[in-house]
Every structure is written in C-alpha cells, then in structure tokens.
PyMOL Python script that loads the backbone (N, CA, C, O; Angstrom):
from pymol import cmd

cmd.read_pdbstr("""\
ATOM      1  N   UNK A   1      78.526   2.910 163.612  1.00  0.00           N
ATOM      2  CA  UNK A   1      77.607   1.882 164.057  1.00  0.00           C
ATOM      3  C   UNK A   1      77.629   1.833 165.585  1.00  0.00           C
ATOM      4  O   UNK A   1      78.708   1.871 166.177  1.00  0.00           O
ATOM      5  N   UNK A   2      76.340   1.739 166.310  1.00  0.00           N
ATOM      6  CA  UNK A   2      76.426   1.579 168.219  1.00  0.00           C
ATOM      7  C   UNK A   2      76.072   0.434 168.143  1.00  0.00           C
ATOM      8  O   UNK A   2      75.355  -0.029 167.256  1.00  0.00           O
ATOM      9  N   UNK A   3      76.563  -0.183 169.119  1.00  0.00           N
ATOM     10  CA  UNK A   3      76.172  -1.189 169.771  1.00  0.00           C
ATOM     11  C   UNK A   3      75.266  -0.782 170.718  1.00  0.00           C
ATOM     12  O   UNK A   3      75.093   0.392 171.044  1.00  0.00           O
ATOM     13  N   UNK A   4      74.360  -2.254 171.414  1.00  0.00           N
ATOM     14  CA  UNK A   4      72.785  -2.194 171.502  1.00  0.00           C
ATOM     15  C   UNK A   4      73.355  -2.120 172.924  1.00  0.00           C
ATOM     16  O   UNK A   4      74.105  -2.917 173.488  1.00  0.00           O
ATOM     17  N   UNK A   5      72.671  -0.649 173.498  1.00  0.00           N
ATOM     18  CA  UNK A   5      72.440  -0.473 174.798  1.00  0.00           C
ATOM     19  C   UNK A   5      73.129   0.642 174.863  1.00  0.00           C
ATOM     20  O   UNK A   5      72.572   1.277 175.758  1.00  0.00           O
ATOM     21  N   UNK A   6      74.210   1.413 174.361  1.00  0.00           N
ATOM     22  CA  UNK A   6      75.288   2.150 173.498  1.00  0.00           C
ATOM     23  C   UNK A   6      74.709   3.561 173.805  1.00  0.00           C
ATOM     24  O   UNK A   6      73.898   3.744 172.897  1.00  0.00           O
ATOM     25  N   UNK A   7      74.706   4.244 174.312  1.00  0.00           N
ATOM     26  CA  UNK A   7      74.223   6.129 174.636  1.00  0.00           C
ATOM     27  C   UNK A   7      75.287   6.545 173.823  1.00  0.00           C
ATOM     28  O   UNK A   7      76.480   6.288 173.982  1.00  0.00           O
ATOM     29  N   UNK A   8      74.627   7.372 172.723  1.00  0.00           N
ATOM     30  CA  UNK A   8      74.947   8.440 171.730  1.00  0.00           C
ATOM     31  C   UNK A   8      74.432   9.657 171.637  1.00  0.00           C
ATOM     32  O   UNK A   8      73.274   9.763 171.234  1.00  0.00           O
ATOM     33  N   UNK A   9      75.255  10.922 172.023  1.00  0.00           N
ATOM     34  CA  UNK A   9      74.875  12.213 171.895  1.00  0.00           C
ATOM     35  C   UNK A   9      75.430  12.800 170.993  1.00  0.00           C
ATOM     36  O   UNK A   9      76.660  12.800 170.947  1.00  0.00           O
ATOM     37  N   UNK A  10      74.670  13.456 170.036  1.00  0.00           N
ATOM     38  CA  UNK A  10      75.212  14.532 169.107  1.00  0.00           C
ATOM     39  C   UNK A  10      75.051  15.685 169.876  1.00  0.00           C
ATOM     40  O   UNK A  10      73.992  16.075 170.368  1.00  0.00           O
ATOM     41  N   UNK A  11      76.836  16.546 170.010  1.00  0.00           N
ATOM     42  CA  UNK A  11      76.550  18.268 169.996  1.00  0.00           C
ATOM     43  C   UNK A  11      76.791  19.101 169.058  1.00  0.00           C
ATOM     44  O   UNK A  11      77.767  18.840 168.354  1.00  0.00           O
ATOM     45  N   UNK A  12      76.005  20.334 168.753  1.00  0.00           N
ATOM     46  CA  UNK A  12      76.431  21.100 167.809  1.00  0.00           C
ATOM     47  C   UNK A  12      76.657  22.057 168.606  1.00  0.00           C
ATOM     48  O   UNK A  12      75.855  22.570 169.387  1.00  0.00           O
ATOM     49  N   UNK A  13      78.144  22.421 168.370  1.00  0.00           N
ATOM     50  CA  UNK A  13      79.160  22.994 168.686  1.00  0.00           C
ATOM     51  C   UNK A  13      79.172  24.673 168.334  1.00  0.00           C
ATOM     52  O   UNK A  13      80.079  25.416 168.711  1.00  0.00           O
ATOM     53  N   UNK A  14      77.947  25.137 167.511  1.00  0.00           N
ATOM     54  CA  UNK A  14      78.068  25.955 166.942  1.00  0.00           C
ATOM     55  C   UNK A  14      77.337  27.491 167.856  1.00  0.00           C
ATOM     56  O   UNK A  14      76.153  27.597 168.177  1.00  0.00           O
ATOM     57  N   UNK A  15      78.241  28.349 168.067  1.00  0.00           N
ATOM     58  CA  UNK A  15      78.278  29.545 168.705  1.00  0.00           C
ATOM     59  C   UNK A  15      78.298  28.998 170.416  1.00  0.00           C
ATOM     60  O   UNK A  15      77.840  29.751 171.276  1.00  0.00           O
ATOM     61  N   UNK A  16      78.822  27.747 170.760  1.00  0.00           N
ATOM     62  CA  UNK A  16      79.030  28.078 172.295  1.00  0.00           C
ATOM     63  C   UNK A  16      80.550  28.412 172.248  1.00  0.00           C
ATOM     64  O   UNK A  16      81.414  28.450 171.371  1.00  0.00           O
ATOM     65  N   UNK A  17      80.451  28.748 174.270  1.00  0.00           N
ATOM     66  CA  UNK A  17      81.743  29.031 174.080  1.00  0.00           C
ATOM     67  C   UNK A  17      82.164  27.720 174.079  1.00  0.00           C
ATOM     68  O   UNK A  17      81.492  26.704 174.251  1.00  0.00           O
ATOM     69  N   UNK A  18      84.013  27.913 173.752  1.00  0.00           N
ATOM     70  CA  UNK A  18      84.691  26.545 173.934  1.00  0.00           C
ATOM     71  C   UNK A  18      84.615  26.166 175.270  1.00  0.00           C
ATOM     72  O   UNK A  18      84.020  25.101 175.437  1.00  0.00           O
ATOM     73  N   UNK A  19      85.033  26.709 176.270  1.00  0.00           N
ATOM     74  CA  UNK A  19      85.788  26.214 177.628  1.00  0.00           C
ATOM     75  C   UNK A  19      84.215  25.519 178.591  1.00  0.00           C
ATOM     76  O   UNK A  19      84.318  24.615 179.420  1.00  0.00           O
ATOM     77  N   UNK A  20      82.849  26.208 178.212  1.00  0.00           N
ATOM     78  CA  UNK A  20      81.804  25.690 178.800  1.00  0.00           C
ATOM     79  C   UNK A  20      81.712  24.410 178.022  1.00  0.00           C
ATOM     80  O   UNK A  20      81.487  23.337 178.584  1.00  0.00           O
ATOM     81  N   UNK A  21      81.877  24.519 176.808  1.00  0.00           N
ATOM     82  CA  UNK A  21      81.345  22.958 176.197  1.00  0.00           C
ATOM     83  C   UNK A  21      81.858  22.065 176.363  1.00  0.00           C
ATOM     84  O   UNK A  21      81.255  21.004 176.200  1.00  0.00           O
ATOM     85  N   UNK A  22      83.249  22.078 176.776  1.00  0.00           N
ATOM     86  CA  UNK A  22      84.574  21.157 176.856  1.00  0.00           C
ATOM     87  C   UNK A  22      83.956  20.255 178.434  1.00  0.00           C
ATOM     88  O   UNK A  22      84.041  19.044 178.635  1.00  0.00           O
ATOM     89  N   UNK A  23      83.358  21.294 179.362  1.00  0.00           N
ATOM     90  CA  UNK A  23      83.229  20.702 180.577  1.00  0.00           C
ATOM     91  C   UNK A  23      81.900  19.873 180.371  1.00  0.00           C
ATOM     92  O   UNK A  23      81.780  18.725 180.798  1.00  0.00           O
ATOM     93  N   UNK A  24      80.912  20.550 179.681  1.00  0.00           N
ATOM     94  CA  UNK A  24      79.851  19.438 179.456  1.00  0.00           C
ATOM     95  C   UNK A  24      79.944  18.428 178.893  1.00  0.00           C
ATOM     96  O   UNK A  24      79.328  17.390 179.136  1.00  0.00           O
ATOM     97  N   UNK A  25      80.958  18.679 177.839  1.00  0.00           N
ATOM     98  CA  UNK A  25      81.163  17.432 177.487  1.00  0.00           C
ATOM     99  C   UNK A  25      81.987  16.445 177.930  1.00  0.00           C
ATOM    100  O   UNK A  25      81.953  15.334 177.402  1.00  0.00           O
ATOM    101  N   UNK A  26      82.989  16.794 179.152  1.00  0.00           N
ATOM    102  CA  UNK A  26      83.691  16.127 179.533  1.00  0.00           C
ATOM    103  C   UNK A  26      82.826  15.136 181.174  1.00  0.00           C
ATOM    104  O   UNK A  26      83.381  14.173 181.702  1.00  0.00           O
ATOM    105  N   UNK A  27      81.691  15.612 181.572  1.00  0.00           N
ATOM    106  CA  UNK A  27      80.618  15.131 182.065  1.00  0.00           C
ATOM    107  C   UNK A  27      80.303  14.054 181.241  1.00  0.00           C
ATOM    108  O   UNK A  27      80.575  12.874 181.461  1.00  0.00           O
ATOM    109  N   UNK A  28      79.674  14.552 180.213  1.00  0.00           N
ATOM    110  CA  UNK A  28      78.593  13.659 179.514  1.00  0.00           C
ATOM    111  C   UNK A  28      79.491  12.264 179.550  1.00  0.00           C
ATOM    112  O   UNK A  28      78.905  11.230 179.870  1.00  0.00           O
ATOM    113  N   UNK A  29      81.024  12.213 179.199  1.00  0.00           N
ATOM    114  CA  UNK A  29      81.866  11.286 178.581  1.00  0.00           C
ATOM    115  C   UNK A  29      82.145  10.347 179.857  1.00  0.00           C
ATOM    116  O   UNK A  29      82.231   9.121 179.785  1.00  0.00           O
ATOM    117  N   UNK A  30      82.267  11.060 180.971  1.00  0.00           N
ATOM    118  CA  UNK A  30      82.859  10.415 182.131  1.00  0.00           C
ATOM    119  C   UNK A  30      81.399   9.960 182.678  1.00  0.00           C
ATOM    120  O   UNK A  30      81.566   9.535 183.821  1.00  0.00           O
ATOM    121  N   UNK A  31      79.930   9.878 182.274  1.00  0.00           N
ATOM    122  CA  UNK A  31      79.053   9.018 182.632  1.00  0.00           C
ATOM    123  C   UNK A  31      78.580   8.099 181.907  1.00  0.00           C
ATOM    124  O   UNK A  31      77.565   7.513 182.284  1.00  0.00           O
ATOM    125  N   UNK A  32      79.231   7.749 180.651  1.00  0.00           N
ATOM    126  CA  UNK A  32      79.491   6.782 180.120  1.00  0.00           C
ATOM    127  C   UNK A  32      78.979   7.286 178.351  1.00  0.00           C
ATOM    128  O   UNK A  32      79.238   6.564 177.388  1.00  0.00           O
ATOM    129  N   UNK A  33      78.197   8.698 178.215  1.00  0.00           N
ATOM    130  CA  UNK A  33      77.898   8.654 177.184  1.00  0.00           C
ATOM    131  C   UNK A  33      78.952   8.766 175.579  1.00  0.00           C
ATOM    132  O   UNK A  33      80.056   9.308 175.529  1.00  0.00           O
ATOM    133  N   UNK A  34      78.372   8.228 174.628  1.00  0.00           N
ATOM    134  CA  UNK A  34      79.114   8.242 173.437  1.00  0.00           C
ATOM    135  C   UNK A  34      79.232   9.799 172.795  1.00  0.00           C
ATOM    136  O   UNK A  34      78.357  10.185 172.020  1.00  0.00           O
ATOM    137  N   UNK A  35      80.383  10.686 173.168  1.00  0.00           N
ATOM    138  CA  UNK A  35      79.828  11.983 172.153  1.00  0.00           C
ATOM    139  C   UNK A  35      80.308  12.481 171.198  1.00  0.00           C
ATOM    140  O   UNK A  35      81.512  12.702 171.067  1.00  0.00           O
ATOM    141  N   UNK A  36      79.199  12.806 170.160  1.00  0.00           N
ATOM    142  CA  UNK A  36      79.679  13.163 168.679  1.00  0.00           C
ATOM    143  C   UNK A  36      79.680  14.419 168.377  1.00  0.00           C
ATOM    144  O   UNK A  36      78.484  14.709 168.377  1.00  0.00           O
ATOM    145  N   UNK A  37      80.468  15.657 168.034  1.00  0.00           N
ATOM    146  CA  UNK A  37      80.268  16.640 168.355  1.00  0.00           C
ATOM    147  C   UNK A  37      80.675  17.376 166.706  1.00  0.00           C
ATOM    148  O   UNK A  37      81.752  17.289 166.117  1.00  0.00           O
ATOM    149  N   UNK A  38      79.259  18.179 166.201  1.00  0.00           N
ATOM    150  CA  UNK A  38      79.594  19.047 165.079  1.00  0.00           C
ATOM    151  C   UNK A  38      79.429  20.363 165.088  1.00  0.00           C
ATOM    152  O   UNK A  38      78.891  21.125 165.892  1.00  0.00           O
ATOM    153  N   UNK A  39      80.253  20.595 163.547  1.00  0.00           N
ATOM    154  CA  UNK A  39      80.288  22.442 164.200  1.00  0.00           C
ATOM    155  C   UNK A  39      81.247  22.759 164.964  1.00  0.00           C
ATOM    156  O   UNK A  39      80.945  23.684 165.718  1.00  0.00           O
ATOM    157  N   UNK A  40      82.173  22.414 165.068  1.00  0.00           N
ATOM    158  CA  UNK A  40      83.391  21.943 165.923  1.00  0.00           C
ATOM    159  C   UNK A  40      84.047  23.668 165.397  1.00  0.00           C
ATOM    160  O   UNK A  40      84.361  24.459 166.287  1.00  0.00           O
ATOM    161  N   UNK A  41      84.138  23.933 164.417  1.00  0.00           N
ATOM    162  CA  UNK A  41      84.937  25.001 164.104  1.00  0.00           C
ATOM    163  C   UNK A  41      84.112  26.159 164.657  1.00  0.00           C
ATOM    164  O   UNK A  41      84.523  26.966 165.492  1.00  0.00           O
ATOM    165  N   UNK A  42      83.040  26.151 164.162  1.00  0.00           N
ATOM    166  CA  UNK A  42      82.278  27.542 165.097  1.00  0.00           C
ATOM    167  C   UNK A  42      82.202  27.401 166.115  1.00  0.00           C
ATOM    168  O   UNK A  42      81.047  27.117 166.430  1.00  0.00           O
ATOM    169  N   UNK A  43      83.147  27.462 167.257  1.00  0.00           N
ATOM    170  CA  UNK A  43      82.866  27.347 168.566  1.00  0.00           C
ATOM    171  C   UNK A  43      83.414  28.511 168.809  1.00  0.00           C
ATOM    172  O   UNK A  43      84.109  28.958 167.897  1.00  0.00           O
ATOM    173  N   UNK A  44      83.260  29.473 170.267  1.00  0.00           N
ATOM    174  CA  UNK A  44      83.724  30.732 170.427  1.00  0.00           C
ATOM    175  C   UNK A  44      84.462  30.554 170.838  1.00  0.00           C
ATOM    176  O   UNK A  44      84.252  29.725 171.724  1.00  0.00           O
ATOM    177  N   UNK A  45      86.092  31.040 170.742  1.00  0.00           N
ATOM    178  CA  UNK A  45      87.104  31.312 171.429  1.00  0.00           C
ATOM    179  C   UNK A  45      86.417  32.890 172.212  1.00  0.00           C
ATOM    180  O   UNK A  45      85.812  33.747 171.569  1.00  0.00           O
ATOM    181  N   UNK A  46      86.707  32.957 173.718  1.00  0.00           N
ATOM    182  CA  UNK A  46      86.732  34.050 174.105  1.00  0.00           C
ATOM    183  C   UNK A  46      88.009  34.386 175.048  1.00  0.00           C
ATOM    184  O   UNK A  46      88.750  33.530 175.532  1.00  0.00           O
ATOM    185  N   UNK A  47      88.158  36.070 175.257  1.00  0.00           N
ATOM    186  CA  UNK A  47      89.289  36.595 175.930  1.00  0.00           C
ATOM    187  C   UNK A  47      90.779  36.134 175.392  1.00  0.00           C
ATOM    188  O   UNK A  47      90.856  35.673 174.253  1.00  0.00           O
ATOM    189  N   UNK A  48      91.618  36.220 175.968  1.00  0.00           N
ATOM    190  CA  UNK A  48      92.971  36.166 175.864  1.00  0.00           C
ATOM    191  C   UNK A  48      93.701  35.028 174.976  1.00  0.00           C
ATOM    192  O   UNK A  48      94.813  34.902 174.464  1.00  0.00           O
ATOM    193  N   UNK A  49      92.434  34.211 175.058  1.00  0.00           N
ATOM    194  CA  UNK A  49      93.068  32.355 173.994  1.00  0.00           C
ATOM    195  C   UNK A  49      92.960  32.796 172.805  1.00  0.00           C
ATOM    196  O   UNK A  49      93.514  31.980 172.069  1.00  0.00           O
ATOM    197  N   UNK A  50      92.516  33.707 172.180  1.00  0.00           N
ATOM    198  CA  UNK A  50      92.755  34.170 170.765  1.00  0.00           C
ATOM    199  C   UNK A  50      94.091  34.125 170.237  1.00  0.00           C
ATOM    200  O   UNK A  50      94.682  33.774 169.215  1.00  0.00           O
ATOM    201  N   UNK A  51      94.343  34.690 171.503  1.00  0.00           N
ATOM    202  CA  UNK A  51      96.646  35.040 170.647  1.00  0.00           C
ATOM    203  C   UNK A  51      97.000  33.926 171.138  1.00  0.00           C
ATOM    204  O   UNK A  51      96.639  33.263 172.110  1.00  0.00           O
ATOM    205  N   UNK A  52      98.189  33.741 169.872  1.00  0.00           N
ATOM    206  CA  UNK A  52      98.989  32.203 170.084  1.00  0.00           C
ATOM    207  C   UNK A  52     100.225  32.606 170.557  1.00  0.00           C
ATOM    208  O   UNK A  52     100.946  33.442 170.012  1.00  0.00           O
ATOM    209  N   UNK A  53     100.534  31.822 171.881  1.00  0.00           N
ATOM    210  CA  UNK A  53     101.889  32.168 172.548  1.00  0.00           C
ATOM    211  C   UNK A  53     103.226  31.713 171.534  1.00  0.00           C
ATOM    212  O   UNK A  53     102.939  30.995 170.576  1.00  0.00           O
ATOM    213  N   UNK A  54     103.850  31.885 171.615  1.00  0.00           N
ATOM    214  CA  UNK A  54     105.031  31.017 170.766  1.00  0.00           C
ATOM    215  C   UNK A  54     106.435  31.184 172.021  1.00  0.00           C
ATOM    216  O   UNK A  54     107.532  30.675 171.791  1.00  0.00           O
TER     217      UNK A  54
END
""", "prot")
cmd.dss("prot")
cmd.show_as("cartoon", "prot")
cmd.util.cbc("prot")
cmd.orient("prot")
C-alpha cells in the first residue's frame, strides 16, 4: 500500500548488468523514490564476481 504523494518505481531486473543497476537504483532511492525491483535473479553477473572467494 503507498501513501498519497508516495513515488513508486518498479524495475525489472531482468538481463541488466548487476553493478549498473545497483547505481541507478541507488540514485533513484537517495531522491526519495520508493523502489520495487523484479527479476531480481536474472540479473547479469559479469567478469570475475562469478567465482566465490572463500
């Protein structure tokens, strides 16, 4: 439910990369918008973040 006056963005998440979307969305959030983001799993990992360090 939003409250009245309330900015809500849906992203679909699906085939960007991660590290570009993270920054748009970390924009969108820090100008006050609400963001809802699907498709969350298809996002591209690219280069070297594939392998998990341990």
């Amino acid at each position: 439910m939003c409250a009245e006056g309330e900015r809500t963005i849906y992203v679909d998440a699906k085939n960007h990369v991660l590290g570009r979307l993270s920054s748009h969305v970390a924009k969108l959030l820090l100008e006050g918008w609400r963001v809802i983001i699907v498709n969350a799993e298809k996002t591209v990992i690219t280069g070297k973040k594939r392998s998990v360090k341990g």
